[in-house]
N, C-alpha and C positions, 0 to 999 in steps of 0.2 A: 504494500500500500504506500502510495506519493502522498504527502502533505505538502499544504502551501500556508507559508507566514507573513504576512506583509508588515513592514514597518518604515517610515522614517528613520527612523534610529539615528536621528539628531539631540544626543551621539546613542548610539547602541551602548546599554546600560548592566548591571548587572539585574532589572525585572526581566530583560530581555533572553538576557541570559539561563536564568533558571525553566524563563519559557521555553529557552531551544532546548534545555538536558530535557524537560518533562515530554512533549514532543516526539522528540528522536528516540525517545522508549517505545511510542505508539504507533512508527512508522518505518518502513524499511529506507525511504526516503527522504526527503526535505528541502523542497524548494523553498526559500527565503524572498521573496520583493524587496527591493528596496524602491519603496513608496516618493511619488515626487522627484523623479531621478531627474529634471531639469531645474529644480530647482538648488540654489548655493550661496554664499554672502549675502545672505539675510539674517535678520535675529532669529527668526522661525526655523530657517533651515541653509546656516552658517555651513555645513558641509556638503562637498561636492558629491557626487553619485561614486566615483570613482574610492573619494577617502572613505563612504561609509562603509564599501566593499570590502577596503584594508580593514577596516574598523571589527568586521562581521568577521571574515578568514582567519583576522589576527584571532579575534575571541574565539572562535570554534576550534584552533589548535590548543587555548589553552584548558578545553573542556577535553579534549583528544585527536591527537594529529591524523589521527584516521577517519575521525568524524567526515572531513571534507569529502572525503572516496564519498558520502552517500547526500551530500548537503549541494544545490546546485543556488547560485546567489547571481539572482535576475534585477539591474535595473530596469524601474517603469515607469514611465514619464506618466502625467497625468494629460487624460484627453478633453477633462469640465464638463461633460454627458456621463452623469449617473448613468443613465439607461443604457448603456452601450459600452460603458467600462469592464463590468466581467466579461465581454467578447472579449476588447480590447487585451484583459489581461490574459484569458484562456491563448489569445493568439502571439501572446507573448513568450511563453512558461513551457514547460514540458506538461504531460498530463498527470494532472491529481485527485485525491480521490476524496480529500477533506480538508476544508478549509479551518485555520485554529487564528478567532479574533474575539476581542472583546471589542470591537467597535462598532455601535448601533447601525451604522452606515453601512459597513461592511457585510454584517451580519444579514444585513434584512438584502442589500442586493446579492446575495450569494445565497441565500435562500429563495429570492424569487428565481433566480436562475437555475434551482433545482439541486446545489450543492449542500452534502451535508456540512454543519461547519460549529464546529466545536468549541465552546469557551475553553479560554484557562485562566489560572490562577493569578491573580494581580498580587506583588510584591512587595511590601513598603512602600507605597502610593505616595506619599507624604514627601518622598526624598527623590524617588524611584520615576521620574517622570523628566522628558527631554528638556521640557521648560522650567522644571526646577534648576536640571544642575546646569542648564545655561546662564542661569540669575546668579548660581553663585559664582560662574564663570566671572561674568560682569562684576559681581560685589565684590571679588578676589575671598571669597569663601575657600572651607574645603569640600572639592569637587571628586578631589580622583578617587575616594574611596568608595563611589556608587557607580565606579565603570571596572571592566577588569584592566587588573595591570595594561596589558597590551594596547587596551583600546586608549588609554591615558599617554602611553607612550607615542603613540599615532597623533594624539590630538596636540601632544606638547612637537612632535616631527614636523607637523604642519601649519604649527603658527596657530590654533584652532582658538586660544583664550585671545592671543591679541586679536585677532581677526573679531572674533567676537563682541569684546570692546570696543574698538574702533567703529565697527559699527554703530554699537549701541550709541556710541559719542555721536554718530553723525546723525541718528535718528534722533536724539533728543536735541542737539541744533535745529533740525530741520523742521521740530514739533513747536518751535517757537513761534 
């Protein structure tokens, strides 16, 4: 059985993480989305398609370097037609056979479209969420310990906090 997981993963976090170990128990495979894949240098979604790829790879070595042989990690741009988005993504992906989201959105278009699609468990919500540990990016909080090593190591490789910053500096000029 193939599973598909979609996320931003602005940045892929450690909720995400314990999503993919739960997951890859219930599946022989694992397609991964990475959600928004045109979008990058925004607050919202500061990382390119490319680095969240690093981001995902890096973390699925540190769950098991063998994991990747069954784990395939698709950028998907968005097309802004609900109605026409699960083609869009089925014509993207390899074939699967259960979708795993907690996103209302997600959920109810993947079930009109006839897939089954599986919650899971949400993880320290409170910390555990992309928009959180970008605010502490900004605030200069501490961040790395809600992402795994690896993915921390990627976001300090690519500049990911000042980029972050910088923007946020330009967004609140420009909100004057």
């Amino acid at each position: 059985m193939r599973g598909f997981f979609i996320g931003r993963f602005q940045p892929y976090h450690l909720g995400h993480h314990e999503i993919v170990r739960e997951i890859i128990n219930e599946v022989d495979e694992l397609i991964i989305g990475i959600g928004s894949a045109q979008e990058s240098h925004t607050l919202e979604n500061p990382f390119t398609a490319g680095e969240r790829i690093l981001m995902v790879s890096k973390a699925l070595d540190e769950i098991d370097p063998e994991l990747r042989k069954r784990v395939y990690i698709i950028p998907l741009e968005d097309i802004y037609r609900n109605a026409l988005w699960v083609s869009h993504v089925v014509s993207m992906v390899p074939p699967f056979d259960v979708v795993f989201s907690n996103n209302p959105l997600v959920v109810r278009l993947f079930k009109e479209a006839g897939f089954e699609v599986r919650k899971t468990k949400l993880y320290n919500r409170e910390f555990l969420q992309g928009r959180e540990i970008r605010k502490m990016m900004i605030e200069g909080d501490s961040w790395e310990k809600y992402v795994p090593k690896s993915v921390a190591k990627v976001i300090k490789e690519v500049g990911g906090v000042e980029r972050i910053r910088e923007i946020a500096k330009n967004d609140r000029i420009a909100e004057r």
